[in-house]
C-alpha positions in Angstrom: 23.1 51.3 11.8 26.3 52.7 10.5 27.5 48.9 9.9 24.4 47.5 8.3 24.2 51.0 5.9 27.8 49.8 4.7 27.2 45.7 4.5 24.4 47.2 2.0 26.3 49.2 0.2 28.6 46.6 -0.6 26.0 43.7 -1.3 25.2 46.8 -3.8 28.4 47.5 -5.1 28.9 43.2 -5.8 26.0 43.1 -7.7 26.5 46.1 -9.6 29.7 46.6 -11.2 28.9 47.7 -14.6 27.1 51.2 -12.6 30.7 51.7 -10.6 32.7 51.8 -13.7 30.7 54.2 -15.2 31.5 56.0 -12.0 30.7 59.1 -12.2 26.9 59.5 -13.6 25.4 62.2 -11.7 26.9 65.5 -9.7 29.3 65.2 -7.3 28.8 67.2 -3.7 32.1 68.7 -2.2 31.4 69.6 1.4 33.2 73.0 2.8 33.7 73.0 6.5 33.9 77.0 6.5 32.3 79.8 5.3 31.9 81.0 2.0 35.5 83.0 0.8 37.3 81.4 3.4 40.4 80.1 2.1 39.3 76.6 2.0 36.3 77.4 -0.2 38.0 79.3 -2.4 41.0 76.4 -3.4 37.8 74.3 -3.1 36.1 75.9 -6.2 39.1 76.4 -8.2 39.4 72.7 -7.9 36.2 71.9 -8.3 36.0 73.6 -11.8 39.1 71.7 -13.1 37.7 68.7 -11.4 34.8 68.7 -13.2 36.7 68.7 -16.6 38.4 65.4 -15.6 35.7 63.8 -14.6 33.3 64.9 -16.7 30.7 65.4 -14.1 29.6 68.5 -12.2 31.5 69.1 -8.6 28.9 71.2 -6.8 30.5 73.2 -3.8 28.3 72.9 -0.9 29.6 75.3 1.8 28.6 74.1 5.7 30.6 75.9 8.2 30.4 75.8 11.8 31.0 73.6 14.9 34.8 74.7 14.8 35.1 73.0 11.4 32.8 69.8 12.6 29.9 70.6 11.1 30.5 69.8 7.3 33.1 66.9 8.8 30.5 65.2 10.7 27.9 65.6 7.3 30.1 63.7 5.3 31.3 61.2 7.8 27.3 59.9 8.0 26.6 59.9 4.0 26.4 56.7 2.0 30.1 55.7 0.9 29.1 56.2 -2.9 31.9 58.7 -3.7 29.4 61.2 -4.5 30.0 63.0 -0.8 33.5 64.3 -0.7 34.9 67.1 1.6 37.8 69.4 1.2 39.8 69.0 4.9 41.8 71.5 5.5 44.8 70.7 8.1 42.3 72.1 11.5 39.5 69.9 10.8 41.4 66.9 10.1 44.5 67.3 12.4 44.1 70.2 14.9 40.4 70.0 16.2 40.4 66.9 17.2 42.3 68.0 20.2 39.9 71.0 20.6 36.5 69.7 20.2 35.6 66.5 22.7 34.2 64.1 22.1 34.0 64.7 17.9 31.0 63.3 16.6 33.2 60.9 14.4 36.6 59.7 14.0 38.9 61.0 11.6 40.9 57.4 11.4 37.9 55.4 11.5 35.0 57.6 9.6 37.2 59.2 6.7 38.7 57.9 3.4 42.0 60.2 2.6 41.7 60.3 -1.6 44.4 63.4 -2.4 46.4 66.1 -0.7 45.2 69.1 -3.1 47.7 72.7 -1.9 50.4 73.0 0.9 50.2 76.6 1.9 51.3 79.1 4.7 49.5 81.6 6.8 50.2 85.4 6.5 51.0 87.2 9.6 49.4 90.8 9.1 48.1 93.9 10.6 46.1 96.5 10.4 47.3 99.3 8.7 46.1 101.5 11.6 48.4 100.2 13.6 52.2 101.7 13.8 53.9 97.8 13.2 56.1 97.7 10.8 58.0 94.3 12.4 57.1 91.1 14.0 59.6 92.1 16.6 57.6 95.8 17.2 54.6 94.3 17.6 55.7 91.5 20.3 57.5 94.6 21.9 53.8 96.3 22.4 52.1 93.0 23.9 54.4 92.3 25.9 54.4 96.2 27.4 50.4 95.8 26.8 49.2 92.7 28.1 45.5 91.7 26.8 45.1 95.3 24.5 45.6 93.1 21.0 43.2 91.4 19.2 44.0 88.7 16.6 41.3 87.9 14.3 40.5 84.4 12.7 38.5 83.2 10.7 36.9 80.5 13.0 37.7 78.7 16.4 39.9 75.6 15.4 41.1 77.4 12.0 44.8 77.4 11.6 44.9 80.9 11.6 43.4 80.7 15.3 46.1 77.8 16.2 49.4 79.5 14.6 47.9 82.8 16.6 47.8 80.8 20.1 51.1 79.1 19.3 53.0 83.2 18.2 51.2 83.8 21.7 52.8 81.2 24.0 56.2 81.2 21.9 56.4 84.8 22.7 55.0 85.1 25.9 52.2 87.7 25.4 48.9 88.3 26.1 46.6 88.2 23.1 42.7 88.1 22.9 41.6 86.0 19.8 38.8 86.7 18.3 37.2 84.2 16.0 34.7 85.4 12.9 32.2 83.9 11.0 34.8 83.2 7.9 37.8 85.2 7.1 36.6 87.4 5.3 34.7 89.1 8.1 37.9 89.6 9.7 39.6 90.7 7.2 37.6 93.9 7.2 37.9 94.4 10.3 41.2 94.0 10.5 41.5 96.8 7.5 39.2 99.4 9.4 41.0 98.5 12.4 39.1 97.0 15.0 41.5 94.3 15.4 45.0 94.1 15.1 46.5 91.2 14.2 45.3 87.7 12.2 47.0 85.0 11.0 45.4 83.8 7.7 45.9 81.8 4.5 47.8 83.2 2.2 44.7 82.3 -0.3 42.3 84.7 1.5 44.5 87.7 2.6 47.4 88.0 -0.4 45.1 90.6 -2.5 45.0 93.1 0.8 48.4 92.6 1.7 49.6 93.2 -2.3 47.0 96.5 -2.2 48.3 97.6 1.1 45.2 97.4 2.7 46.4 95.7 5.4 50.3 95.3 6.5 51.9 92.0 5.9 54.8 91.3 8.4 55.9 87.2 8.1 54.9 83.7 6.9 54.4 81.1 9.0 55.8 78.3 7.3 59.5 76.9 7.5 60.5 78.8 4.1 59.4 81.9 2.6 56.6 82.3 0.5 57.4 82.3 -3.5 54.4 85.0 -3.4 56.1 87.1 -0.8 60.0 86.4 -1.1 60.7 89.7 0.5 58.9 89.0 3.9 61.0 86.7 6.3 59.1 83.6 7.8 58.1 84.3 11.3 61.1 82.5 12.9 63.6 84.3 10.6 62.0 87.2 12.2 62.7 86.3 16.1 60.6 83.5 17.1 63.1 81.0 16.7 61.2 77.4 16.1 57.7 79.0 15.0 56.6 76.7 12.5 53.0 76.8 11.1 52.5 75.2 7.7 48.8 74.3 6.4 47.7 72.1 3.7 44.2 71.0 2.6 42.9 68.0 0.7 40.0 66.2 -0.2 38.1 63.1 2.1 35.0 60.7 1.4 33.4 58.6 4.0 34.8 55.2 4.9 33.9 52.5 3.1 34.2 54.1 -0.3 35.2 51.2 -2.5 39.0 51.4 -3.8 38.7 51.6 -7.9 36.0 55.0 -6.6 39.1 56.2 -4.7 41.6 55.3 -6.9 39.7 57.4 -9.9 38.9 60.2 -8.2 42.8 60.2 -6.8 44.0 60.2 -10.5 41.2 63.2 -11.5 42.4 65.2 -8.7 46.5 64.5 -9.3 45.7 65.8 -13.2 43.4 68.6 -11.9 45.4 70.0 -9.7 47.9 70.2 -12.9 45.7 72.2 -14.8 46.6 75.7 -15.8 44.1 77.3 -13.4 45.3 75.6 -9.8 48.6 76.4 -11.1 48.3 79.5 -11.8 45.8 80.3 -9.0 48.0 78.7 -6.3 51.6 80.4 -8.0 49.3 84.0 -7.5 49.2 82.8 -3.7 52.5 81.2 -2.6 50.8 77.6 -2.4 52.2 74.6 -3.0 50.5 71.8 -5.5 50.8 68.5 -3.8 48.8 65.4 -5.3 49.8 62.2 -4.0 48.0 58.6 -3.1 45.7 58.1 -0.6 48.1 56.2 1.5 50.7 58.9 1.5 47.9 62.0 2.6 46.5 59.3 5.1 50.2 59.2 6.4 50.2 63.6 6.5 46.8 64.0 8.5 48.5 61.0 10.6 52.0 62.9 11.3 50.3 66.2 11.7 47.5 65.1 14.3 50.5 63.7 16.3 52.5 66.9 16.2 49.5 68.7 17.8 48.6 66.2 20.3 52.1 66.3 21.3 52.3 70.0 22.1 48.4 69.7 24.0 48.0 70.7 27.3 45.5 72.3 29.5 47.4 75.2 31.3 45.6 76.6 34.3 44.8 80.2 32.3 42.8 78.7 29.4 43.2 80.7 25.8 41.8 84.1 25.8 39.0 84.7 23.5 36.3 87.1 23.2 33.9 84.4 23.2 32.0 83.6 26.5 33.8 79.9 26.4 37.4 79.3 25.6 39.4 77.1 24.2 42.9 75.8 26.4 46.5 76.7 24.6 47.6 73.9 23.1 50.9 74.8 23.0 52.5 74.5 27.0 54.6 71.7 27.7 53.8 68.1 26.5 50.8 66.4 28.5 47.6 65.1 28.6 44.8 68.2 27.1 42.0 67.6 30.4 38.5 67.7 29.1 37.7 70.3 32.0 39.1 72.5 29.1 38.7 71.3 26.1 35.6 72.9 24.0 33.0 70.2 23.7 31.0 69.2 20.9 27.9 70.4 21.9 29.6 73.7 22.8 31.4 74.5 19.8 27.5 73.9 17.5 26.2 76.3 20.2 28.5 79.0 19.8 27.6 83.0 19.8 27.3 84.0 16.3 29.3 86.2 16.3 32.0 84.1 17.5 31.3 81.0 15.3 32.2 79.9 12.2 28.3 79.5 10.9 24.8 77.4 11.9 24.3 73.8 11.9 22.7 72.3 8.5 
């Protein structure tokens, strides 16, 4: 079905140039595959506005969490190749769960069209102002001496705030419960009034609470410090030595989108993400503007997915959660992630509530 919906599409497109270089003439759909204020919605908006100035056409954000990212993934993976479905991929839906979730309903190398790397970014490291950590190393000091008693918040299962939490967990050798939200901005609260810890979370989200002081920033997880926070050390500068947990996001179509599509929403995205409001919006946060070709973001979500597969295992514990089923630490020594651990698809759509990351659409 999927083969003859594309040999129609480009009978279509052969017979119909004039309409594809008038490309755009209706409103564009950009698929979130988290919850509204997450991180990745809110970049997505700020670029969608500027987007729509280059391109002349309305970039309508359509939020569609849940699934541990798969959800909105999976919704734009199975619409027409028009250009007119894009998603914004952040680096756990296009490079992380894929090792998490089996089988995925699609293919990232197969199913997806990279068009532009839109932010590089780092996570935050912070707790709750409740707590008495002022130090990375203070608070590794009390889970190691209180094994299972800390809860790190994210903002979904498969989020790279949950993935840099598991790897601070197995690089330190604590005991940590994760505890996954619907969005990070549920967590955040929580984490203020103190019924979690810990959370690891884009700087995008959590840089207003940690500049307020409603909750206590203590590192960065990338491999420099943030231009937002220079005074905070990254979180290997502060004693895990190797911890390294960049994020980037950037936007995707379906396969089969044909190239002059790409290629003009590639150059509308380079100039948008130029534009004095994703500069200044991303200098507020410590991101990084990226832009790029296709070809080189293709080569990023390529590099990245191989990093993580590298570190995947299945160690005989399984990843502590809060949730009724698990997900295994990816982070053990190399080998083969067994699907006797890995969180299937049907499982991570069926998730509590409370634990995932929305419903299905």
């Amino acid at each position: 079905m999927r083969r003859a919906q594309l040999i129609l599409f480009f009978i279509a497109c052969a017979f119909a140039t004039p309409a594809a270089a008038e490309y755009p003439d209706r409103p564009i759909r950009m698929i979130v595959p988290q919850a509204a204020g997450s991180s990745t919605d809110t970049v997505t908006r700020v670029l969608a506005a500027a987007l729509s100035d280059e391109l002349h056409q309305q970039v309508v954000v359509d939020d569609r969490p849940g699934g541990a990212l798969t959800l909105g993934l999976d919704l734009t993976a199975k619409s027409p190749p028009d250009g007119y479905m894009l998603c914004m991929g952040p680096i756990g839906a296009l490079a992380i769960t894929r090792h998490l979730v089996v089988p995925l309903p699609y293919d990232i190398q197969r199913d997806f069209q990279p068009i532009a790397l839109v932010a590089r970014g780092q996570l935050l490291l912070a707790v709750s102002p409740m707590t008495s950590f002022h130090s990375v190393a203070e608070l590794i000091d009390y889970a190691k001496a209180n094994p299972g008693k800390l809860l790190n918040a994210s903002s979904s299962n498969g989020s790279p705030g949950h993935v840099g939490g598991e790897l601070f967990k197995f690089m330190t050798g604590t005991d940590i419960v994760h505890v996954p939200y619907k969005g990070g901005a549920l967590a955040i609260n929580d984490l203020m009034a103190g019924r979690v810890q810990m959370m690891f979370e884009s700087l995008n989200s959590i840089a207003p609470f940690a500049r307020s002081g409603a909750v206590r920033a203590l590192a960065v997880s990338g491999d420099h410090r943030s231009t937002a926070f220079p005074d905070l050390p990254t979180v290997a500068e502060a004693g895990v030595a190797g911890y390294s947990a960049p994020t980037w996001s950037g936007v995707i179509g379906p396969a089969g989108v044909p190239r002059p599509i790409v290629d003009r929403l590639n150059a509308a995205i380079n100039r948008a993400i130029q534009s004095q409001a994703m500069r200044q919006f991303q200098a507020s946060i410590g991101d990084e503007p990226a832009g790029g070709t296709p070809e080189e973001f293709a080569a990023l979500i390529g590099a990245d997915s191989q990093k993580w597969a590298r570190s995947s295992s299945a160690p005989e514990s399984g990843w502590s959660s809060s949730c009724s089923e698990g997900l295994p630490s990816p982070f053990a020594a190399e080998g083969a992630m067994t699907r006797a651990h890995v969180m299937s698809a049907s499982t991570a759509a069926r998730l509590d509530p409370y634990c995932d990351d929305g419903e299905k659409p």
